[in-house]
FIFI-92199 format. One record per residue: z, x negated, y of N, C-alpha, C in turn; residue in one letter. Coordinates in steps of 0.1 Angstrom, whole numbers, padded with zeros to 4 digits, always signed. Layout:
N
ZXYZXYZXYA
...
***
This chain:
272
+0244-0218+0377+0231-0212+0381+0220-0218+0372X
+0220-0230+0368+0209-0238+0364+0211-0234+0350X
+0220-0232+0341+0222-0226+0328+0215-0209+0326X
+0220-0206+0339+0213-0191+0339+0199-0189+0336X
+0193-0201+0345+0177-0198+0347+0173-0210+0335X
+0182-0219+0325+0175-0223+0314+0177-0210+0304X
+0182-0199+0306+0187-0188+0296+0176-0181+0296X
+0171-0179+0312+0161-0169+0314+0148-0172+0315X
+0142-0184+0310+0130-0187+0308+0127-0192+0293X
+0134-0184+0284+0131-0179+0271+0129-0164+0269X
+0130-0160+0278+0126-0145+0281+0117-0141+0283X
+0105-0138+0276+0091-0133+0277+0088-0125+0289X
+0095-0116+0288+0099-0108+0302+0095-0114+0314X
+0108-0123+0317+0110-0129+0326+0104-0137+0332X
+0095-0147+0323+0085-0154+0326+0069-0147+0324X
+0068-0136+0321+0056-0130+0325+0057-0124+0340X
+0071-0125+0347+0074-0117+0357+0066-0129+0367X
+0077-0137+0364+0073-0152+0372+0057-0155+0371X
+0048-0152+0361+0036-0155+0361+0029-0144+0374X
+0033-0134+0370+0029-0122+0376+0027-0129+0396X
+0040-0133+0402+0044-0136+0410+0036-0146+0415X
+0038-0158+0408+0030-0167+0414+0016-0171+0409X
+0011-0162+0398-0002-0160+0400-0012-0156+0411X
-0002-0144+0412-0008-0140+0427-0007-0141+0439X
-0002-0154+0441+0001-0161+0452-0008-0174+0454X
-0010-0174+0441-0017-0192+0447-0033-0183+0440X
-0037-0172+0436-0050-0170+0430-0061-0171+0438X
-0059-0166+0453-0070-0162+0461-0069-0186+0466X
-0058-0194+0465-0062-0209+0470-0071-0213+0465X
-0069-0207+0451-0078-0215+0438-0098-0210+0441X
-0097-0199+0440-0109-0188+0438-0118-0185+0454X
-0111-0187+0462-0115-0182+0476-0111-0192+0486X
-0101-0198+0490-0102-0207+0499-0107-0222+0494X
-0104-0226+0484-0113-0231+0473-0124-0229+0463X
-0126-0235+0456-0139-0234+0447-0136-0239+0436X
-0132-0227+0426-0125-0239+0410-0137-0239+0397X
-0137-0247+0399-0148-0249+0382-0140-0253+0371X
-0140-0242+0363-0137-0243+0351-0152-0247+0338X
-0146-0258+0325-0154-0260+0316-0146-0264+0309X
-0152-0262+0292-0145-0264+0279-0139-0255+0273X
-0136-0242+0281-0126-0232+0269-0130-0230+0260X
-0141-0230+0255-0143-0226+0241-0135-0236+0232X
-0131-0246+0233-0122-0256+0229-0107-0246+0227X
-0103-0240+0235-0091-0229+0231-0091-0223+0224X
-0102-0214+0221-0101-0204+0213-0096-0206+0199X
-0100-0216+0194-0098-0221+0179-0084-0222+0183X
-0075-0227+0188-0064-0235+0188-0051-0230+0179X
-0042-0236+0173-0032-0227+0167-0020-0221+0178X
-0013-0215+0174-0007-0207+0185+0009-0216+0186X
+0008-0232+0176+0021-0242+0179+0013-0252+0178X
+0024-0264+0181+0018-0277+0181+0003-0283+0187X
+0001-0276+0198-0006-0281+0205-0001-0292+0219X
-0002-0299+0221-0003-0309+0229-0012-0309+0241X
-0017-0305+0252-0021-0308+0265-0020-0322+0272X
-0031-0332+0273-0023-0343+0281-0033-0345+0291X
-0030-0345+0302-0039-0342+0318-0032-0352+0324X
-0044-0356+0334-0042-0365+0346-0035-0358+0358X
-0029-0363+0366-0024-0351+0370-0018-0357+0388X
-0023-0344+0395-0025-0348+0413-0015-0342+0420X
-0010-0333+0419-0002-0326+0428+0011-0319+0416X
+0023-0317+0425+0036-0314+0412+0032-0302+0406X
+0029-0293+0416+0028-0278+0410+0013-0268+0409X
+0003-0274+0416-0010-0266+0421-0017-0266+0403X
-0014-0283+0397-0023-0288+0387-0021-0275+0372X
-0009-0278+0375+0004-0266+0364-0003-0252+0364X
+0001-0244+0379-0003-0230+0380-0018-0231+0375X
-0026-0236+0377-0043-0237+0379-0039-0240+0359X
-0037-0250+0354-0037-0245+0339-0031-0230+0331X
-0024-0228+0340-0012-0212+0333-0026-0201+0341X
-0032-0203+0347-0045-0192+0350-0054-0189+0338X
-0062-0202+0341-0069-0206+0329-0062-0203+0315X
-0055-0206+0312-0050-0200+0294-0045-0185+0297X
-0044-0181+0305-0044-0163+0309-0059-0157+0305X
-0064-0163+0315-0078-0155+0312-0084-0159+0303X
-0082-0169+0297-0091-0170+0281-0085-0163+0271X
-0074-0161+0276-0065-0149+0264-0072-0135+0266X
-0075-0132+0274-0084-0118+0286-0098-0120+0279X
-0101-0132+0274-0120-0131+0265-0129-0140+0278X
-0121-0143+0288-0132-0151+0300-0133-0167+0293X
-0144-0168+0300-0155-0181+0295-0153-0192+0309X
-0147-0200+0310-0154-0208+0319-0150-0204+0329X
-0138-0192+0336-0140-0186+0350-0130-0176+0348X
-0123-0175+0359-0111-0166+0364-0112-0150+0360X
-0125-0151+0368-0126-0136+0370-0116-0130+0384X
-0116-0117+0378-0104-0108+0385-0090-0108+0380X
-0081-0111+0387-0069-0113+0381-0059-0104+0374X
-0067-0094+0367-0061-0088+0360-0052-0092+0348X
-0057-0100+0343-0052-0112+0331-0036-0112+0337X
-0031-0112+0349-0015-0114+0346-0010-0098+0344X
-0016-0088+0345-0010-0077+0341-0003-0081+0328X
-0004-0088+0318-0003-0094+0303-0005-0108+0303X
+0002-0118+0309-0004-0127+0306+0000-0136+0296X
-0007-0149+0296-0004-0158+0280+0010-0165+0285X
+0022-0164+0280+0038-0173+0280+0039-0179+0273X
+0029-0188+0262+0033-0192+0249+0028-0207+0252X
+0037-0209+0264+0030-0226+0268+0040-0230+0278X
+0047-0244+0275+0053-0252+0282+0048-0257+0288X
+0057-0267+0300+0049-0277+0305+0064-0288+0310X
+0060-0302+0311+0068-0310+0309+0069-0312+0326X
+0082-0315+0334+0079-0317+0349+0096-0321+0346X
+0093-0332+0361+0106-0340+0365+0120-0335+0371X
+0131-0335+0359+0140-0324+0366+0144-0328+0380X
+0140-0339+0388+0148-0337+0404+0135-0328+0405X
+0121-0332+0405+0116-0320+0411+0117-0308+0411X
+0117-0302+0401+0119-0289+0399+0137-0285+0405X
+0148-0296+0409+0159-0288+0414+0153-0285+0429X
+0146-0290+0435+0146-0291+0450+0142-0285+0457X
+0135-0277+0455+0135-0265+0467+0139-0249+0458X
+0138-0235+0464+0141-0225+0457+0125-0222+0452X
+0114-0225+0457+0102-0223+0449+0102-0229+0430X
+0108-0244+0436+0107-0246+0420+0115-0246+0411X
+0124-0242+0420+0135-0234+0410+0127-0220+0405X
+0121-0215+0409+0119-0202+0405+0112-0204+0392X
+0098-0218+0398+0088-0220+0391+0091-0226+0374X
+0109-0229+0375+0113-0233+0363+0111-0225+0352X
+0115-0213+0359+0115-0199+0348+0100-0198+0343X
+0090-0206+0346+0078-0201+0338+0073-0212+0323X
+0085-0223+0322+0082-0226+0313+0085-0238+0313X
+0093-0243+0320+0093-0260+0325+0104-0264+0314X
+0101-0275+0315+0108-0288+0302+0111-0298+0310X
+0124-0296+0319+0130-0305+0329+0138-0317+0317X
+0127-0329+0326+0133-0342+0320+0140-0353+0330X
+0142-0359+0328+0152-0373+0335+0145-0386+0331X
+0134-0385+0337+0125-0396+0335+0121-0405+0347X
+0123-0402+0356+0121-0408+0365+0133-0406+0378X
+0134-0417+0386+0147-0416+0393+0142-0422+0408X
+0144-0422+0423+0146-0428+0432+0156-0437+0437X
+0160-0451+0437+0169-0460+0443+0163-0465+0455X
+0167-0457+0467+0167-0458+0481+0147-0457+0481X
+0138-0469+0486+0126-0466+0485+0118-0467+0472X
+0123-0475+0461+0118-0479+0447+0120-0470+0440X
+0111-0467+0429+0113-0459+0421+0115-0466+0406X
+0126-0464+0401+0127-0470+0390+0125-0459+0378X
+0120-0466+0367+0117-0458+0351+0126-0461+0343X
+0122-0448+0336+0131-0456+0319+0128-0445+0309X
+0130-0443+0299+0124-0441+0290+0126-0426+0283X
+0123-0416+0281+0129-0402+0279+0146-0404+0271X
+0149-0391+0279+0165-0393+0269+0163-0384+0254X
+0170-0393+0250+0168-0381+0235+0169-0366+0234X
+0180-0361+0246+0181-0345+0248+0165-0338+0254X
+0158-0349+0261+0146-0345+0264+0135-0343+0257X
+0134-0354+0250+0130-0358+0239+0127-0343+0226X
+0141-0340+0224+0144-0328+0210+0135-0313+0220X
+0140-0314+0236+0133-0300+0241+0118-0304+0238X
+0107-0312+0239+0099-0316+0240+0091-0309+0224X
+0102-0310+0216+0098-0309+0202+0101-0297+0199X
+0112-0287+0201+0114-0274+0202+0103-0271+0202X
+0095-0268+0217+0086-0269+0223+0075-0264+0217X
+0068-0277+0207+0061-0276+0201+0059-0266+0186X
+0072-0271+0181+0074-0264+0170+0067-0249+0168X
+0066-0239+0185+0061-0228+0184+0057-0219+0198X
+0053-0232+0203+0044-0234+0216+0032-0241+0218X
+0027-0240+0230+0016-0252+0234+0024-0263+0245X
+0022-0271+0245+0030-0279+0258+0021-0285+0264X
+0025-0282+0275+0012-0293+0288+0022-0307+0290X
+0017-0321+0294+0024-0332+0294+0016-0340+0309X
+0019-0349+0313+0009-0354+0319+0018-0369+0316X
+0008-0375+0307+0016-0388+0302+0021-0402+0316X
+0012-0400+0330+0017-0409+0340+0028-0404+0345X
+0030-0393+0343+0047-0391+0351+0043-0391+0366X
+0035-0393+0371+0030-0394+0386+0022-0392+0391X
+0017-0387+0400+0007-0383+0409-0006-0391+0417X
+0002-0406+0414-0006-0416+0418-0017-0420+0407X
-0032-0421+0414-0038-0421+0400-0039-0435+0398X
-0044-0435+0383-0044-0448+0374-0031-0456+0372X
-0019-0449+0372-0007-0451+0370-0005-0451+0355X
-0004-0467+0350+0003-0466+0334+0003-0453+0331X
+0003-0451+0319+0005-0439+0312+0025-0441+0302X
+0025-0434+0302+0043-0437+0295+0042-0435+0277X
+0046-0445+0275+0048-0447+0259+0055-0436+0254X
+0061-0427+0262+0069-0413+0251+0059-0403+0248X
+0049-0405+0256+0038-0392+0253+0032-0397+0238X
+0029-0409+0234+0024-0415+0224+0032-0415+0211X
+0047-0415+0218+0062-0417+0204+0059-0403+0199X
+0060-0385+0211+0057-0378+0208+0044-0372+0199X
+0033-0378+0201+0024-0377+0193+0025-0384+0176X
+0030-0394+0177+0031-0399+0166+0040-0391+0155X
+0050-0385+0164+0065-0382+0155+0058-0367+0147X
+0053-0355+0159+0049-0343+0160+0036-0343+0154X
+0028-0355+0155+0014-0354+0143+0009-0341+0154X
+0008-0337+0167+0002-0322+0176-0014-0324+0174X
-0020-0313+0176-0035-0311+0185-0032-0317+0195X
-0036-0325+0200-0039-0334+0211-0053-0329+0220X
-0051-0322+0230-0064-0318+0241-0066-0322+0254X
-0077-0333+0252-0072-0339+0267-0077-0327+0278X
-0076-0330+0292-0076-0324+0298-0081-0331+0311X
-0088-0335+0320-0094-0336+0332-0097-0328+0344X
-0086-0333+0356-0090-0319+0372-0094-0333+0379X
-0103-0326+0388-0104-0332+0404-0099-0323+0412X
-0102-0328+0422-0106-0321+0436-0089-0320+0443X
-0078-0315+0436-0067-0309+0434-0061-0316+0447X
-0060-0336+0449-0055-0340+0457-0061-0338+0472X
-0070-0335+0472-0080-0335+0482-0076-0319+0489X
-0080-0311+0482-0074-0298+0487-0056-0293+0491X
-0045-0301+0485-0034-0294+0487-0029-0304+0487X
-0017-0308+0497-0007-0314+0493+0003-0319+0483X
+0011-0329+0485+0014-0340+0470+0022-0326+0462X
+0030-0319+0466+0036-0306+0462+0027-0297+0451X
+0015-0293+0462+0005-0286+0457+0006-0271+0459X
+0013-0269+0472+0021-0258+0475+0019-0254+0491X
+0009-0262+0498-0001-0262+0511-0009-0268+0514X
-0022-0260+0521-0034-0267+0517-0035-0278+0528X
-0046-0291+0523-0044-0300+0532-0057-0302+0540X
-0067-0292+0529-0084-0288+0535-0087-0275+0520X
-0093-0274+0534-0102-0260+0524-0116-0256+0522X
-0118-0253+0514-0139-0254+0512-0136-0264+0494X
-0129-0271+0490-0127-0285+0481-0134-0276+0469X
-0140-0282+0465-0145-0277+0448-0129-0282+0439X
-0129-0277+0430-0116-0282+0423-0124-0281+0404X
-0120-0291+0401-0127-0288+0386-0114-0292+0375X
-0114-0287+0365-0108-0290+0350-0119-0283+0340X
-0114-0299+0330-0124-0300+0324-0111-0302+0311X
-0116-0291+0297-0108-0294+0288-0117-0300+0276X
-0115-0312+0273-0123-0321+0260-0118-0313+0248X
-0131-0316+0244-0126-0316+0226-0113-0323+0222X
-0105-0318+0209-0096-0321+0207-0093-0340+0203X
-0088-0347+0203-0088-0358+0200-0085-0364+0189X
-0091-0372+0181-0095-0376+0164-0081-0386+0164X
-0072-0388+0161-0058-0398+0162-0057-0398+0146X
-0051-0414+0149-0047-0420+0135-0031-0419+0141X
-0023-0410+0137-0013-0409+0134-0004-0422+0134X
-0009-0429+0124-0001-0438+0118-0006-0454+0130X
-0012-0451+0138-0017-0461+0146-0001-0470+0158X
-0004-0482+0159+0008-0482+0171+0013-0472+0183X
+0020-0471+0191+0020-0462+0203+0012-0467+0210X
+0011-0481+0208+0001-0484+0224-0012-0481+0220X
-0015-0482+0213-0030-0482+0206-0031-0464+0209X
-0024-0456+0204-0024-0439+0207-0023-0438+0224X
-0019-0441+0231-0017-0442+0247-0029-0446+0251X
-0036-0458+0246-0043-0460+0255-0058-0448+0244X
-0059-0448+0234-0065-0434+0233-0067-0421+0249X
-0052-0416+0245-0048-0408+0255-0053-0411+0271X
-0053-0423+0274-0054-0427+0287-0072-0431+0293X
-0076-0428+0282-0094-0430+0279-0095-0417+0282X
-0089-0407+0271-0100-0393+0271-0096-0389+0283X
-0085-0388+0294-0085-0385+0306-0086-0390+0320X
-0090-0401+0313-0099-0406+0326-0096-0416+0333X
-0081-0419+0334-0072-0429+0338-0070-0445+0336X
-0079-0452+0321-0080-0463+0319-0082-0473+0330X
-0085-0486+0328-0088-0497+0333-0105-0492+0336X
-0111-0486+0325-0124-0490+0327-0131-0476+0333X
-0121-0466+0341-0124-0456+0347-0121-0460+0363X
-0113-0472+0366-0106-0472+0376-0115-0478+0389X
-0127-0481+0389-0137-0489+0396-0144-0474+0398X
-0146-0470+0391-0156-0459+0395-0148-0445+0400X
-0137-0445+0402-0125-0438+0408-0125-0445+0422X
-0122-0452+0421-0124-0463+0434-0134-0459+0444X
-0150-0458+0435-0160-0457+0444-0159-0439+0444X
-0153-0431+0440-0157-0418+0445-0144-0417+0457X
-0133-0423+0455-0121-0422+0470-0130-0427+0484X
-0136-0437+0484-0141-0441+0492-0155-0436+0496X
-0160-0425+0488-0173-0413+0490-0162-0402+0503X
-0154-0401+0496-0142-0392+0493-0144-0394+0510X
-0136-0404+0513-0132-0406+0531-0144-0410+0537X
-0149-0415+0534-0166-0412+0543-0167-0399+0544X
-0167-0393+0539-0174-0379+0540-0163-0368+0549X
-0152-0373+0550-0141-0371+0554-0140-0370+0568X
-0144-0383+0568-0144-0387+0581-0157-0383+0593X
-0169-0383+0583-0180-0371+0587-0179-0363+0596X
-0172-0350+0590-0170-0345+0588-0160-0338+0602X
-0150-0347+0598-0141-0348+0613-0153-0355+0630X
-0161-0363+0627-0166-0363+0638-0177-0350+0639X
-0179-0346+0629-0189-0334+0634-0184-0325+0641X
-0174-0319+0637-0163-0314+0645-0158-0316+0656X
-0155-0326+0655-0153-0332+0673-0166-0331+0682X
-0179-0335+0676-0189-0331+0685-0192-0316+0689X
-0191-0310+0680-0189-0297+0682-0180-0288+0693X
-0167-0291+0690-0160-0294+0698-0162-0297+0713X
-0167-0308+0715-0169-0318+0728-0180-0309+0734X
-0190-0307+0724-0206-0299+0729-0218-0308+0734X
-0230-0305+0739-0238-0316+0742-0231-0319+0752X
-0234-0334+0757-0234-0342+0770-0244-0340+0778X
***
C-alpha cells in the first residue's frame, strides 16, 4: 500500500485531487474561525519553477504545510497577500514538495492521505521509549530531497520539530550547499496557539495566524554548513538572539490567556 501511494503522488491528478480535498476542509480554520495574514508574495512571483528551497520555522505537523500549499495556490490565481475565495483549488499549484517525518505521516489514515500531496517522507528522527533520539538524513532521503528540487519547489523546516528554538539540522545546510537552491525563508505565528501539535484540531479560535515570506537569501555557497545554518536559522527567526524575545511574547501569550479564561468564568459566575 505505501508503494502505491509513493506511485500516486507523482500524479498531477491525483494530488490536485488531494489538494482539492483538504483544501477545503481546513479553508474556512484558516480564513473564518481564524484570522490568517498573509505578507511577501510578491517575493513568488519572480521565482523559477525548480530549485527553490522553502526553509520555515515550523509549529504544528500538518496545519503549517496546508496554510503554505493555499498560499502558493492563490498566488498562482494573481492574489496579493490573501486567500480570497477558494476557487484557486479548482486548478491548483502541485509543483511543490514538502519534507515531513516518515513515522508521522504512517500514523494515522489522514496523513496517509496527506502523503499523496507531495510529502518527502524521511527517517530522521526516531522515538526510544520517552527520548527522542537523531541522526542524520539517510542518503536515500537525501537523493528524494534532490529529485525534488531538480524540478520542484520544496518546503523544509530545518528543526525537524515543533519545539521552538530547537537547533536547526546540518542536512538542510549540506542540502543547500550541494543544490546551490533559491533559498526563501519563511516565518508563521499564531499556528501553535490556534491548533493542536498535529494541526488537525483547534485548540482556540479567534488566533490571528501570520506567514511572512522574506526576500530570498544572499548565500555563499562555498561557506561552511554551520556558518549556512546559522544563516538559515537567523532569517527565520529561531537563533539565539531571537530566543529572549520569543520568550517574552509566550509569556504575553499566557497572560492574556489566562485573562481571558477568568473573564469568562466571571461571566459565567455573573455579578455577586
Amino acid at each position: 500500500m505505501s508503494l502505491l501511494r509513493e506511485r500516486l503522488r507523482h500524479f498531477r491528478f491525483v494530488r490536485k485531487l488531494v489538494y482539492a480535498i483538504v483544501g477545503m476542509i481546513s479553508y474556512p480554520g484558516l480564513t473564518i474561525v481564524n484570522r490568517l495574514k498573509i505578507s511577501g508574495t510578491e517575493h513568488l512571483r519572480k521565482l523559477p519553477k525548480q530549485n527553490v528551497l522553502f526553509v520555515s520555522n515550523h509549529q504544528t505537523y500538518f496545519a503549517d504545510v496546508i496554510t503554505f500549499l493555499h498560499i502558493f495556490c492563490a498566488v498562482k490565481w494573481g492574489k496579493k497577500d490573501r486567500l480570497g475565495l477558494p476557487y484557486y483549488l479548482l486548478n491548483p499549484f502541485t509543483n511543490v514538495y514538502y519534507v515531513a517525518a516518515e513515522e508521522t505521516m504512517r500514523a494515522t489514515w489522514v496523513s496517509r492521505l496527506f502523503t499523496m500531496a507531495g510529502a518527502l517522507t524521511v527517517k530522521r528522527t526516531w522515538s526510544s521509549g520517552s527520548q527522542e533520539v537523531r541522526r542524520g538524513l539517510d542518503p536515500s532521503d537525501t537523493r528524494k530531497i534532490f529529485r525534488a528540487l531538480s524540478d520542484s519547489w520544496v518546503i523544509t523546516f530545518p528543526q525537524g520539530t515543533t519545539k521552538a528554538f530547537a537547533p536547526g539540522r546540518k542536512g538542510t545546510a549540506n542540502i543547500i550547499k550541494q543544490n546551490k537552491p533559491i533559498v526563501v525563508p519563511v516565518v508563521i505565528g499564531g499556528f501553535w496557539r490556534a491548533f493542536n501539535k498535529k494541526g488537525l484540531k483547534f485548540k482556540k479560535r479567534g488566533v490571528p495566524l501570520s506567514v511572512t515570506f522574506k526576500d530570498p537569501l544572499v548565500i555563499d555557497y562555498e561557506a561552511p554548513a554551520e556558518k549556512i545554518l546559522e544563516q538559515v536559522m537567523d532569517a527565520i527567526e529561531q537563533s539565539k538572539k531571537y530566543m529572549l524575545l520569543g520568550a517574552h511574547h509566550w509569556r504575553a501569550d499566557r497572560q492574556t490567556d489566562r485573562r481571558e479564561v477568568a473573564t469568562q468564568r466571571g461571566a459565567d459566575i455573573g455579578p455577586v
